[in-house]
Phi, psi and omega in degrees: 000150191259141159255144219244111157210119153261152161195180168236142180259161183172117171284103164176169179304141185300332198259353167293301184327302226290337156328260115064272181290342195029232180262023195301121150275159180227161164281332194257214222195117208212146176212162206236123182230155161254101161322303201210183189274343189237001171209124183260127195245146166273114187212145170285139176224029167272137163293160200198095163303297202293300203095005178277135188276142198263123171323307192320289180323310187295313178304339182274006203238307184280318188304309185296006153302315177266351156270335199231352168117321176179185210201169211198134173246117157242146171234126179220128169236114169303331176311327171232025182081343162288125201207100170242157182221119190241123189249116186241127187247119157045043189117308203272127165303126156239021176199142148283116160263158150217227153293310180281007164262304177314153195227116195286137119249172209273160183258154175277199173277005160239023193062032214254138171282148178246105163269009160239033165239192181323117159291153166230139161313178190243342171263057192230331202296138190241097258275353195254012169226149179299120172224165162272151156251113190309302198212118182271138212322294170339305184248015166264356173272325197273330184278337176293272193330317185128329189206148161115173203235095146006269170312299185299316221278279174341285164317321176304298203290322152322276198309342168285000000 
């Protein structure tokens, strides 16, 4: 099954967020979660065929930035492989993730990624050889923020 999921991740608590966001309107249709013990997310839970990401999330994202210090916008679509992040500090975008940020190693010969070898940029990538994705738009977001897991990001977003 394919997943659709925007949200903003902030290290803090579901009852700071949902403070925070107060009594803010939306078109959309938004739930308030604890990921982890150190980071609380905000997320669309409107159904979404098209798959399309909402301006609204972005502004909500810098205003919760500007109250809590920073704020994480992630966007994912499985359908096609989309996998973005936007890192907002105190109002302001202060990073972009995208396809061209992530970062590739090479797979062996049994197809096990070698993570203590060369890293690669994707235009660096050699088309007669196997690679991983080391580190994805996503979790080049999480690290910019400070916290959080990919893989926990996922597992969230499947379950939902």
């Amino acid at each position: 099954m394919s997943e659709i999921f925007e949200g903003i991740l902030c290290k803090t608590s579901v009852a700071q967020v949902e403070a925070t966001l107060g009594s803010k309107e939306s078109l959309l249709t938004l739930v308030a979660a604890q990921l982890s013990d150190e980071l609380a997310v905000v997320y669309r839970s409107d159904p979404r065929r098209e798959g399309q990401f909402s301006a609204e999330v972005e502004d909500m994202a810098a205003a919760l930035s500007s109250s809590l210090g920073q704020a994480l916008l992630v966007r994912y679509d499985s359908r096609v492989g989309h996998r973005s992040s936007k890192y907002y500090v105190e109002g302001e975008l202060a990073r972009e993730f995208g396809d061209s940020d992530e970062i590739y190693v090479r797979l062996d010969e049994e197809g096990e990624p070698l993570v203590a070898g060369e890293r690669f940029g994707i235009d660096q990538l050699d088309p007669d050889e196997e690679y991983e994705t080391f580190k994805n738009a996503i979790q080049l977001g999480l690290d910019a923020l400070g916290a959080g897991k990919w893989s926990a990001l996922l597992e969230f977003v499947a379950s939902r």
